[in-house]
C-alpha positions as CSV (number, residue, x, y, z in Angstrom):
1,X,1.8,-9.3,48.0
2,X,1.8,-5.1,47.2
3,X,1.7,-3.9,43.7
4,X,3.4,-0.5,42.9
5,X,1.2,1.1,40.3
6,X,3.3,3.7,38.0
7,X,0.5,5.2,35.1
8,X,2.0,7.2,32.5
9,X,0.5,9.4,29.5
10,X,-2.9,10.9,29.1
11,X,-6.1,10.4,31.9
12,X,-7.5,7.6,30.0
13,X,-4.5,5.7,31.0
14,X,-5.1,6.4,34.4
15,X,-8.8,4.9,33.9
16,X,-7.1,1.7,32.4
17,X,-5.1,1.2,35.7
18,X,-7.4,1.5,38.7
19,X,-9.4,-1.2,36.6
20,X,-6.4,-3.3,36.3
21,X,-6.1,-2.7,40.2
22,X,-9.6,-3.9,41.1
23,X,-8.6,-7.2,39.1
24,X,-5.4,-7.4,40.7
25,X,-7.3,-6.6,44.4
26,X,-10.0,-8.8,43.8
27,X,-7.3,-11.4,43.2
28,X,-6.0,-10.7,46.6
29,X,-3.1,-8.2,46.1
30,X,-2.8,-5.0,47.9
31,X,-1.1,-1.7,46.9
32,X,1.8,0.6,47.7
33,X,3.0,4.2,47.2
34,X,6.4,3.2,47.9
35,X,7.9,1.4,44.9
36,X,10.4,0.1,47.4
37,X,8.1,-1.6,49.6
38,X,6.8,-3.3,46.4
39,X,6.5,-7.2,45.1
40,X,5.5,-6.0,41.8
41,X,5.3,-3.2,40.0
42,X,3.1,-2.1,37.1
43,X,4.1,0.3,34.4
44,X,0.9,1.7,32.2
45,X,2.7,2.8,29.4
46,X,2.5,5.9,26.9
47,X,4.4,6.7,23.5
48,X,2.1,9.4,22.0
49,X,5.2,11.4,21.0
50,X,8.8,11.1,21.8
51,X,9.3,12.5,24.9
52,X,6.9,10.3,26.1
53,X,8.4,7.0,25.1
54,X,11.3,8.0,26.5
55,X,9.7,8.6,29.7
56,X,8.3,5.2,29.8
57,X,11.6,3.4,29.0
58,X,13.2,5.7,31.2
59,X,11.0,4.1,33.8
60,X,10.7,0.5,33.0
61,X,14.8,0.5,33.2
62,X,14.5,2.4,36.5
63,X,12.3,-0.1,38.2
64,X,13.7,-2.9,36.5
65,X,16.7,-1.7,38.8
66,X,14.7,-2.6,41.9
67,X,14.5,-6.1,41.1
68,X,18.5,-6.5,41.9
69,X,18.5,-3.8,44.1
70,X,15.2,-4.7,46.4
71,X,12.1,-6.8,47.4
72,X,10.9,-6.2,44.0
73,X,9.9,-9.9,42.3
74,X,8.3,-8.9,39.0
75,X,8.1,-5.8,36.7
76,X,4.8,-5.8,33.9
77,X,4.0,-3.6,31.5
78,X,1.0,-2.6,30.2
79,X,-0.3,0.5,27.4
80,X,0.4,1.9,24.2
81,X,4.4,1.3,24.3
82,X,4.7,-2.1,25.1
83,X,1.6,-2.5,22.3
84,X,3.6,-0.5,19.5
85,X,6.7,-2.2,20.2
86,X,5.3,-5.8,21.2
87,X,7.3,-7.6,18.8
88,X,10.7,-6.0,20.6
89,X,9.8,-5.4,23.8
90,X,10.5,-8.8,25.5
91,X,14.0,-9.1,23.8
92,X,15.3,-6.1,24.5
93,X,13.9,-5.0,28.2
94,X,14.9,-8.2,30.0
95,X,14.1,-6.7,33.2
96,X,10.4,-6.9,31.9
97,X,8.8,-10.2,33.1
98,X,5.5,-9.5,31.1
99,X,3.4,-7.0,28.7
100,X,-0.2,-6.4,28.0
101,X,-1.7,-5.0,24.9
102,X,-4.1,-2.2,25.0
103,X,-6.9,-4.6,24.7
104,X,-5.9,-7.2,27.4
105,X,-5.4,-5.1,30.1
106,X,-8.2,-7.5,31.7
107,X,-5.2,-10.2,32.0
108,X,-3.4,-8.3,34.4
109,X,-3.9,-10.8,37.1
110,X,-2.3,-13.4,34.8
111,X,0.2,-11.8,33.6
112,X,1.3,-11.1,37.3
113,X,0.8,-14.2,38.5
114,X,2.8,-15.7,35.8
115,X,5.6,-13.2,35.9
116,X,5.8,-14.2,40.2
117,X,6.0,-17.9,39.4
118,X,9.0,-16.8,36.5
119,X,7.3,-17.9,33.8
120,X,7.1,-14.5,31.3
121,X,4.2,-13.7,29.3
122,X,2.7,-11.4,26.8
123,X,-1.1,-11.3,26.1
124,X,-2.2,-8.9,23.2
125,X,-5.5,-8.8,21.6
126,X,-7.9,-7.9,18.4
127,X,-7.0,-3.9,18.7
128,X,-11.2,-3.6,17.8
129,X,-11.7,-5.6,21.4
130,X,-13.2,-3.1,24.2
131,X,-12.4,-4.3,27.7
132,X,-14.7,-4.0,30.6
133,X,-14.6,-4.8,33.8
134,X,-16.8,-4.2,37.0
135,X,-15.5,-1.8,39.0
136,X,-12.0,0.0,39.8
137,X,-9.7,0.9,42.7
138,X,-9.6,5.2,42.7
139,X,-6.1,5.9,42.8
140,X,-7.1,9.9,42.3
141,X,-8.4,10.8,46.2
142,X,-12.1,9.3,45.4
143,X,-13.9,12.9,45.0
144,X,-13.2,12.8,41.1
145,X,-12.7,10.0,38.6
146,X,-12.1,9.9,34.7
147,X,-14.6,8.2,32.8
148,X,-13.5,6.4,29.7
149,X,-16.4,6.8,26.9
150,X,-14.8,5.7,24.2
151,X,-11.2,3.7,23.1
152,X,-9.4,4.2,19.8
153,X,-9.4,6.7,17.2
154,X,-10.5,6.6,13.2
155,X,-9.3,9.6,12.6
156,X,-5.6,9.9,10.5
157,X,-4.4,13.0,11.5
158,X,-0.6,12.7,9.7
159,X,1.4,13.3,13.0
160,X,-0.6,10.8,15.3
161,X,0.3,6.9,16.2
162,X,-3.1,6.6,18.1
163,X,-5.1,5.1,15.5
164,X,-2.7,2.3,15.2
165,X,-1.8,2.0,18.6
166,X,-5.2,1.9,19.9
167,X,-7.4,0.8,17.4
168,X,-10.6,2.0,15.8
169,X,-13.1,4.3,17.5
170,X,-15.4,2.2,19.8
171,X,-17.5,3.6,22.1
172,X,-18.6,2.4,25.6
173,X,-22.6,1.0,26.0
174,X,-24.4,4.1,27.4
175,X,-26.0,1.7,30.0
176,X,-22.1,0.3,30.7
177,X,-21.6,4.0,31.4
178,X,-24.3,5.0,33.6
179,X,-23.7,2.1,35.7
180,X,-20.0,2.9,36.4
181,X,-20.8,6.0,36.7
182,X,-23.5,5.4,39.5
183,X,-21.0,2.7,41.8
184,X,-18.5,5.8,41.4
185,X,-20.8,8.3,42.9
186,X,-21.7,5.9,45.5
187,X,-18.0,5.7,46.7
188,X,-17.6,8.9,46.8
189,X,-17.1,10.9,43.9
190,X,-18.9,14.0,43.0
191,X,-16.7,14.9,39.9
192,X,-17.0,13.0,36.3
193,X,-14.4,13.8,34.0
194,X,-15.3,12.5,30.9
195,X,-12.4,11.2,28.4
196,X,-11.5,9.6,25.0
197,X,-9.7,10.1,22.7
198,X,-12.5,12.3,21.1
199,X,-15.2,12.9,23.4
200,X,-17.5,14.8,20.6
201,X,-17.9,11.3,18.3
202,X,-19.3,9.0,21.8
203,X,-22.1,6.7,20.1
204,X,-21.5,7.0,16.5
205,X,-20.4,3.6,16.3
206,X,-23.1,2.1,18.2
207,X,-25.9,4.4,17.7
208,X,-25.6,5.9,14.4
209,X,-25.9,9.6,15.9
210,X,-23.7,11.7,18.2
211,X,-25.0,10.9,21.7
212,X,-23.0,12.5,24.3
213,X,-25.6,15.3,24.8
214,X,-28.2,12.2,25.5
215,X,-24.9,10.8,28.1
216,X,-25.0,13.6,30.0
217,X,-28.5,13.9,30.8
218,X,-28.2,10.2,31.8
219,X,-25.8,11.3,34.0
220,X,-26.8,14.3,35.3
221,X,-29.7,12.2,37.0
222,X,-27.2,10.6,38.8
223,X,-27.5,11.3,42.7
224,X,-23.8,12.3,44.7
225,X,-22.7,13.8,41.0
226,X,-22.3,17.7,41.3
227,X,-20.0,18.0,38.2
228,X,-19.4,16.9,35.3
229,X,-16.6,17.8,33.1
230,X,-15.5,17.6,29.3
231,X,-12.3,16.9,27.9
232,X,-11.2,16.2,24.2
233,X,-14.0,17.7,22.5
234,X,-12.9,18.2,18.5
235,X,-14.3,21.7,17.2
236,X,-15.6,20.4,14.2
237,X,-18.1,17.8,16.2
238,X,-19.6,20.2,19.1
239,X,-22.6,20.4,17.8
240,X,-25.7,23.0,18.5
241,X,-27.5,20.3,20.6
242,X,-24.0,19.6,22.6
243,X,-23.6,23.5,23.5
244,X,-27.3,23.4,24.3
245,X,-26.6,20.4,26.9
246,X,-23.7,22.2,28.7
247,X,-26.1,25.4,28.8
248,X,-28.6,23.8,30.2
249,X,-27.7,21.2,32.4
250,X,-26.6,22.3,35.7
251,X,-24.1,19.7,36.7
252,X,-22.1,19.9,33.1
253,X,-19.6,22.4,34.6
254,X,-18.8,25.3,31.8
255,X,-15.5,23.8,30.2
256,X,-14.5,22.3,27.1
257,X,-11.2,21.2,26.1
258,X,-10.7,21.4,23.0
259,X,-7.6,20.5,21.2
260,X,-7.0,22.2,18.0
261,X,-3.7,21.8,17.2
262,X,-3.0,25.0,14.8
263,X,-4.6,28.1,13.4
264,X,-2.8,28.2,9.9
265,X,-5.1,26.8,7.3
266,X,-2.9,25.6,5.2
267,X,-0.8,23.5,8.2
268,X,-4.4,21.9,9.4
269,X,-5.1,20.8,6.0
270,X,-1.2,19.0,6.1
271,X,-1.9,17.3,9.6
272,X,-4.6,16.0,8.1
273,X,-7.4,18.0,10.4
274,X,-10.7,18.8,9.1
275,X,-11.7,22.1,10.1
276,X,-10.5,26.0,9.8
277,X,-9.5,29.0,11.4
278,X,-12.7,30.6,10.4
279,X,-14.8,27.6,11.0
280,X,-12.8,26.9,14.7
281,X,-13.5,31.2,15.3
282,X,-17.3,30.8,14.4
283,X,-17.3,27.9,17.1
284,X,-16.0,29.2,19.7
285,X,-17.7,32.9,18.8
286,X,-20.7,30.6,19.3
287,X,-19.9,28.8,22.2
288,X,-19.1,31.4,24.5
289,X,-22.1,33.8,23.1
290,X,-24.9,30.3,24.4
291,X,-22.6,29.7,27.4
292,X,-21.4,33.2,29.5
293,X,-18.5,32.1,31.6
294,X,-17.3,29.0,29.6
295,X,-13.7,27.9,30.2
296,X,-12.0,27.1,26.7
297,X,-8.6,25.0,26.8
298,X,-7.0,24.0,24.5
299,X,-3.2,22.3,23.4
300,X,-1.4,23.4,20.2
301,X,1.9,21.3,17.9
302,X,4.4,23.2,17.2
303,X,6.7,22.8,14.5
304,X,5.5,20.2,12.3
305,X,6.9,19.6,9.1
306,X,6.6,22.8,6.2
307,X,5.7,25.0,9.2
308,X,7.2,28.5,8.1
309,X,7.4,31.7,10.2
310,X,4.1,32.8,8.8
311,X,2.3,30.0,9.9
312,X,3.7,30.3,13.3
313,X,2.9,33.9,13.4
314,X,-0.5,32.7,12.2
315,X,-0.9,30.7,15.1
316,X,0.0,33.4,17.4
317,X,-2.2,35.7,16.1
318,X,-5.1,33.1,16.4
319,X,-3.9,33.1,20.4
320,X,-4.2,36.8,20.1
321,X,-7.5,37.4,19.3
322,X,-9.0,34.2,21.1
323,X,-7.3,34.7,24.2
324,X,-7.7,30.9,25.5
325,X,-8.3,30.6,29.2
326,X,-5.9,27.6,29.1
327,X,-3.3,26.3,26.9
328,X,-0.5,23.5,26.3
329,X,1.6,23.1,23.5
330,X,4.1,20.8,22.8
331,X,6.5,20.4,20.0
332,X,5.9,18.2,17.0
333,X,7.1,15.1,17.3
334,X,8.5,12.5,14.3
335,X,6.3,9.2,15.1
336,X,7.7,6.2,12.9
337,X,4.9,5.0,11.1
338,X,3.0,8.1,10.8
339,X,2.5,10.3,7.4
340,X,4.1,13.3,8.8
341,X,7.4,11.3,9.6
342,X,8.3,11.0,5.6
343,X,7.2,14.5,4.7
344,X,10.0,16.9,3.8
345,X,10.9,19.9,5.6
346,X,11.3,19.1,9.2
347,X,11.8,22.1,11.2
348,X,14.7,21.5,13.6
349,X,14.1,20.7,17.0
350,X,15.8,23.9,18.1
351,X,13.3,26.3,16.1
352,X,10.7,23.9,17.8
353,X,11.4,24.0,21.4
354,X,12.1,28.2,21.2
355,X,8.7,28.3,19.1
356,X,6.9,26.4,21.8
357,X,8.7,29.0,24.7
358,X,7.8,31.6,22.3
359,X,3.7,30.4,22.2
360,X,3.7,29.8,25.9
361,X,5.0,33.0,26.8
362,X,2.0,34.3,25.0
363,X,-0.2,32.4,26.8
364,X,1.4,33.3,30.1
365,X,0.6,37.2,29.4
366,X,-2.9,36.2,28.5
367,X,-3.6,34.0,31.6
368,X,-2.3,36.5,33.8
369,X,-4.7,38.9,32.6
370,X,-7.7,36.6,32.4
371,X,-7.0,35.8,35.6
372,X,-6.7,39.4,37.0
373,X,-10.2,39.9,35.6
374,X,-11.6,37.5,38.3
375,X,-10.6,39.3,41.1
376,X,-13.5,40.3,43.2
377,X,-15.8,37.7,41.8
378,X,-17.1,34.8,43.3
379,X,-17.0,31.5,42.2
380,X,-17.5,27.3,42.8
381,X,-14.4,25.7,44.0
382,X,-13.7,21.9,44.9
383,X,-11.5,21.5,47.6
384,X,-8.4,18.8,47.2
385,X,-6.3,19.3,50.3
386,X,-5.2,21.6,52.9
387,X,-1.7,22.8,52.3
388,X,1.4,21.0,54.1
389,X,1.9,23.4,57.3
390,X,-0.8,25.4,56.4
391,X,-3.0,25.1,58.8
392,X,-5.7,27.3,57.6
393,X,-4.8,27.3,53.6
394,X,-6.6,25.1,51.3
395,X,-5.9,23.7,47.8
396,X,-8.9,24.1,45.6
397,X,-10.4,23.8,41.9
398,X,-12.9,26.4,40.5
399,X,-15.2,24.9,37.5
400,X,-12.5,26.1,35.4
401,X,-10.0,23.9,36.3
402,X,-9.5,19.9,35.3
403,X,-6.9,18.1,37.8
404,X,-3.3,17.9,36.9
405,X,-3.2,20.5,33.8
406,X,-5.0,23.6,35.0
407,X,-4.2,26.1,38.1
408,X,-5.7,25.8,41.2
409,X,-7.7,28.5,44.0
410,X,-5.4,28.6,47.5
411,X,-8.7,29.8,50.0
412,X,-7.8,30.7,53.7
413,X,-10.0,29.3,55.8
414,X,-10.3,29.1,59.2
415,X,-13.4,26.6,58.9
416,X,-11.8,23.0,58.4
417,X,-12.6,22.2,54.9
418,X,-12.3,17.9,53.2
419,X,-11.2,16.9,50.3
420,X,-14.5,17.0,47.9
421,X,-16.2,20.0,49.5
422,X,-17.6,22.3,47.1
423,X,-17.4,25.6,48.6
424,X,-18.1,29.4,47.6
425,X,-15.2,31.4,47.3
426,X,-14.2,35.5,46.8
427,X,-11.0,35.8,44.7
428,X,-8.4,37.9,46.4
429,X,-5.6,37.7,44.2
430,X,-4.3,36.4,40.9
431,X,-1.1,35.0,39.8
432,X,0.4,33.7,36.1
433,X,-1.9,30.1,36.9
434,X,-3.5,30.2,40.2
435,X,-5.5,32.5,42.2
436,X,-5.9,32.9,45.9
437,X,-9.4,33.7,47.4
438,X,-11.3,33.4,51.0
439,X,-14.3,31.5,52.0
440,X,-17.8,32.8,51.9
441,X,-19.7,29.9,52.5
C-alpha cells in the first residue's frame, strides 16, 4: 500500500509528517510522489490565515477527486484545520475518511487503517498533550531537517488562531532533542533548522529559564552537524546570553529570523505584541554590532485593523533604515475567534494587498542592493542539486539562506558536486534574490 504525503503550512508541519510517515512505514506502508500512483493520501493541514485554509480545502476536495477518479482508497487529514474545524469537518468533507487533531498525529496508522477497512474515524486529543515518537522518514533530501523544540503558543497576539489551535507552549525534553537530533546526523544530515512557534521561549516551561543557548551547545557537540540554524526567534526574548551563543559557537550559522510583525508603536501595542520600535532598533543595533555578518529575516502584517497611512509609512520607514537582508509580508487576515476579528476599522482587502506590493517592492530595492554588496566575497554554501540540463551548474545555499523562503547561490562547477556538500564559493553576480558564484574549493 503507498501513501501520498501532501504537508501544508509552516516547517513545523513538515516535522509532524515525516514522523507520521515513520509510523505509517514501520507499519508497513511505503510512499509515493505521484498522488496518482497512491492508496492513500495524507493531507497535513494549515489555517494560520485565510489564504491558507483555503489552500487546504482547496486540496482536500482536489484529492478527494482521486478517490472516484483513481486507485486512491482513502483520504486523512491531519493539522491545525481539521483541529479548528473538528466538529464540521466530517460532515461537510465527505470525501474525508478520517482526521487527526494536532495532538494525535501519533494515530496516523489507525486512523489509515480504519479509513482502508471504511470505517471513518477522528482521534483528537488534550491540546496540552506533546507527541513523540522515535524516529522520522526525511521527506526534505536528508542533508537538512527541521527540528521541532517546542508545540503551542501562550502568547495572545489579537490576530493569531495558534494559541487555540495548538495549544499552550510546551517544550520538547532537551535529552528528547539531542537524541533526535543525533539519529538525524547519523542518516545524513548536516543541517538543523530549529523551529516553533517561538524558538526564543524553548525550556521555560520545563526548566524555569530560557535554555536554547544551553540547546545549542548540546548540539553543537553533535558529530556530522555542520550547521545549525534559527528560525522564529521573538525580539523581545533574544537575550545577551543567546547572541553570545550564536557568536561563539561555530556551527550556529549567523541567522535569525525574526518575525516582527510592524514598526508602528501604537499598531504593536493593538496586535497585542510586547515590544517597540526603539526597543526592536536597540536589538538588532546590538545583534549585528556582537555578530559581523549576521543575516536578519524577518515577515511583516499588513493591514490590520486601525492601520492608517501613517502607520504604514511608519513601517516603511522602519524597512528603510534597517534594511532587512530578508523579508515576507502578508496581508492581515480576519481569523474567527481571534480579538482582532471584532475590532472596528478593517482596512479593505484592496488597500491590503497594494500595501503588501507596496512593502515588498521596498524590500526588492533593498535586497538587490544588499546583495550587490557581496559580489567579490567569498562565502559557505550547501549544495542542494545540480540544475536540470546543467551539467556543470549547481543549486546552492549560503549561511544566509533557510530552504524554501530565502534565495539561493547558482555555482559553475566543473568538479561534480552532492547534495549536502558544503563548498567555498566567489560570488560573481547578484540578482533581486539569488546570486551566482564559482567554486574555489
Amino acid at each position: 500500500m503507498k501513501v501520498f504525503f501532501l504537508s501544508l503550512g509552516c516547517d513545523k508541519n513538515t516535522s509532524d509528517s515525516e514522523h507520521m510517515m515513520r509510523f505509517l512505514l514501520d507499519g508497513g506502508y511505503e510512499f509515493t510522489d505521484d498522488e496518482r500512483e497512491a492508496d492513500v493520501a495524507v493531507v497535513n493541514s494549515c489555517c494560520f490565515i485565510g489564504d491558507a485554509a483555503e489552500e487546504s480545502i482547496q486540496e482536500i476536495i482536489r484529492l478527494g477527486k482521486l478517490k472516484t477518479e483513481g486507485r486512491l482508497k482513502a483520504l486523512v487529514v491531519a493539522g491545525c484545520l481539521s483541529e479548528r474545524y473538528q466538529d464540521e469537518f466530517l460532515d461537510e468533507l465527505p470525501e474525508v475518511d478520517g482526521i487527526l487533531g494536532i495532538s494525535s498525529w501519533d494515530h496516523i496508522h489507525e486512523v489509515v487503517q480504519n479509513a482502508l477497512l471504511g470505517k471513518r474515524t477522528a482521534v483528537f486529543a488534550d491540546k496540552a498533550r506533546l507527541v513523540r515518537s522515535t524516529g522520522r522518514v526525511m521527506s526534505s533530501g536528508g542533508h537538512y531537517a527541521y527540528l521541532k523544540i517546542a508545540e503551542g503558543c501562550s502568547r495572545r497576539c489579537a490576530y493569531c488562531v495558534i494559541p487555540k489551535v495548538r495549544g499552550p507552549y510546551r517544550s520538547v525534553p532537551m535529552e528528547d532533542l539531542v537524541q533526535e537530533a543525533s539519529e538525524l546526523s547519523a542518516n545524513g544530515v548536516r543541517e538543523l533548522i530549529l523551529v516553533a512557534q517561538e524558538t526564543t521561549l524553548y525550556g521555560i516551561d520545563l526548566y524555569d529559564r530560557k535554555a536554547l543557548p544551553e540547546l545549542l551547545e548540546r548540539l553543537s557537540d553533535l558529530n556530522g552537524i555542520d550547521w545549525i540554524r534559527l528560525l522564529y526567534c521573538y525580539p523581545e526574548e533574544i537575550t545577551d546570553e543567546l547572541i553570545e551563543a550564536i557568536r561563539t559557537l561555530p556551527k550556529v550559522v549567523p541567522y535569525i529570523d525574526m518575525p516582527i510583525q510592524h514598526a508602528s508603536d501604537r499598531i504593536l501595542k493593538m496586535m497585542g505584541r510586547r515590544t517597540t520600535r526603539a526597543e526592536i532598533t536597540e536589538r538588532i543595533r546590538k545583534i549585528r554590532e556582537q555578530i559581523p555578518g549576521m543575516t536578519l529575516r524577518t515577515t511583516m502584517l499588513v493591514g490590520f485593523p486601525g492601520e492608517q497611512e501613517e502607520d504604514f509609512n511608519a513601517l516603511l520607514d522602519f524597512v528603510k533604515e534597517i534594511r532587512f537582508d530578508r523579508l515576507g509580508a502578508f496581508a492581515y487576515s480576519r481569523e474567527e475567534g481571534t480579538e482582532a476579528a471584532l475590532m472596528p476599522d478593517q482596512v479593505p482587502e484592496e488597500l491590503k494587498r497594494s500595501r503588501v506590493k507596496k512593502l515588498m517592492r521596498l524590500q526588492k530595492r533593498i535586497s538587490r542592493s544588499l546583495s550587490e554588496e557581496k559580489v567579490g566575497k567569498e562565502l559557505s554554501a550547501m549544495v542542494e542539486g545540480r540544475l536540470t540540463g546543467e551539467e556543470e551548474t549547481y543549486a546552492a545555499r549560503t549561511e544566509g539562506d533557510a530552504p524554501d523562503v530565502d534565495g539561493y547561490i547558482f555555482i559553475h562547477s566543473d568538479r561534480e558536486l552532492l547534495s549536502g556538500d558544503i563548498v567555498r564559493v566567489r560570488v560573481t553576480h547578484a540578482e533581486d534574490y539569488d546570486l551566482l558564484g564559482e567554486l574555489i574549493s
